[in-house]
Steps between C-alpha positions, in 0.01 A plus 500: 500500500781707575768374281867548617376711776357223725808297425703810630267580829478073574880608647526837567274554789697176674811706465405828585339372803775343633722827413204710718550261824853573484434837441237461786757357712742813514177637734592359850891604478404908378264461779745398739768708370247822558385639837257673455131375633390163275117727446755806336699254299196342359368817400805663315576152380189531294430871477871500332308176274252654369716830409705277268200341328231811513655656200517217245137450593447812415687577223434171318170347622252801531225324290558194725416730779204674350358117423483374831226439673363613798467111610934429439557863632325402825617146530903661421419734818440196689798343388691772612371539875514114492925567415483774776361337762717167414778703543400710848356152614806285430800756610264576852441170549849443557508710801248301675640135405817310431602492150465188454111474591476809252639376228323190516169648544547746212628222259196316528367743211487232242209293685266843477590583156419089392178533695382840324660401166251188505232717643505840296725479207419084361853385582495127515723416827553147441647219733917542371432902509419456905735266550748775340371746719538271832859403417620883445307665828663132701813668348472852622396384798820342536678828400336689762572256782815480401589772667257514814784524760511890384116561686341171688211359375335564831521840510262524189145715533202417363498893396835447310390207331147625374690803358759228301145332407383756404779619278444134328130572435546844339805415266274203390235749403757696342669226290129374384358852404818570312366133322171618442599859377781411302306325223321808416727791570873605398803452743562860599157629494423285793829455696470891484153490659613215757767679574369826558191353741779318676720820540205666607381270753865452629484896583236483696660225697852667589303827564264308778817311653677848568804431261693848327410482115873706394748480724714224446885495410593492091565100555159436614401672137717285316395146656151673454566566109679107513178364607307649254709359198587157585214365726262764353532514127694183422333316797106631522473654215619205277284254719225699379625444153493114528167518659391523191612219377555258808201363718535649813570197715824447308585852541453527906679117562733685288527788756640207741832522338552856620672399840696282325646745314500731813682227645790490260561872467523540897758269441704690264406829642457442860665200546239357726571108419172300492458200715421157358124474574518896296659346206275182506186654539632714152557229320148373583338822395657458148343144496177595539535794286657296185174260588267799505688626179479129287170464597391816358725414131329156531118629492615766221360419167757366280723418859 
């Protein structure tokens, strides 16, 4: 139906997935490389986002803009304070539990996004799919307990861990409006609407936690502006991309691999050596991704 083109996007999206979780994956070393409140470096992480994309939306998508609907422009605003409240959710969270319990809870994303992919968007979920998406959350729960000796289990909240929950729930209703949206409207059109509601909401936030909005030293900028390029545009922004393309339980068992790949640049940059239940638990995320993944080329026409 496509000619050449299908052949070309049956790859692509694979590839540039993987490149956005390692772009992804830069995230949690900028973060811990800035000081500046985690609300703050959410907000110029994306603000700084969306000033990089707004003007190619503009300049070359201004019909796509004028053609969408009051129905996608409303659903992209959700999107958006979904992202935003992921992000306020998850970083708060971690003040109120160990990181291990956090990171767990929030990587449990994948089992909300199979549930409303089968319920709202028609996604078949079958049997090897779940199985996929057991094997790589058994995984990262192995990464995060890895290193529980940094903040006991016991001294976990039930206020910390419905905020990690929490963060799980509203980047699964990010990753499956993107899903829905993206069949029907252009890349930077909606990232630019996401993006904006999300920047938005995120001001409100750091306003009502009593945070400064300016003053922070030139190298808070620059991890702010190194945020925005690699985990923002190359990370986000081409997830959106392959949302497109890629059913949306592939793309948030996918997400697993980010720690991974946090994992092996604190290595090299931080030189915090993972322990062998860390490195373990990795390789079991990649199983059950590749399952996820062959399962998906498997059920594709033609696969």
């Amino acid at each position: 139906m496509y000619g050449d083109t299908t052949s070309e996007l049956e790859v692509t999206p694979v590839a540039a997935l993987g490149f956005a979780i390692l772009a992804s994956s830069t995230s949690a070393i900028l973060v811990r490389w800035s000081h500046a409140p985690s609300s703050v470096v959410a907000l110029y992480r994306v603000l700084f986002t969306t000033l990089l994309v707004a003007p190619i939306a503009v300049w070359r998508y201004r019909e796509d803009f004028r053609r969408l609907s009051m129905r996608d422009l409303g659903f992209a605003v959700v999107a958006g304070v979904a992202l935003a409240v992921h992000f306020a959710a998850w970083f708060e969270s971690l003040n109120h539990t160990s990181v291990a319990a956090s990171v767990t809870l929030v990587q449990t994303q994948p089992i909300f996004v199979a549930a409303g992919a089968a319920l709202l968007l028609s996604e078949r979920v079958n049997r090897a799919t779940v199985i996929g998406i057991v094997v790589a959350i058994v995984g990262a729960a192995a990464m995060s307990f890895g290193d529980a000796g940094e903040a006991p289990i016991s001294d976990a909240t039930l206020y910390g861990n419905s905020l990690a929950l929490l963060g799980a729930i509203t980047l699964a209703a990010y990753v499956l409006a993107g899903r829905s949206i993206r069949q029907r409207v252009s890349l930077f059109p909606y990232v630019t609407v996401v993006y904006t509601a999300c920047v938005l909401t995120l001001f409100v936030v750091v306003g009502a936690q009593g945070h400064a909005y300016l003053e922070y030293p030139p190298r808070e900028w620059l991890l702010f502006l190194a945020m925005a390029v690699g985990p923002g545009v190359f990370g986000h922004t081409v997830v959106n991309w392959v949302l497109e393309h890629l059913e949306s339980v592939v793309v948030s068992v996918a997400w697993l691999g980010e720690p991974i790949g946090s994992t092996i640049l604190a290595l090299v940059l931080l030189k915090e050596v993972p322990d062998v239940i860390t490195i373990v638990g990795g390789l079991v995320v990649l199983a059950g991704i590749y399952v996820t993944t062959i399962e998906r080329e498997r059920r594709r026409p033609g696969g």
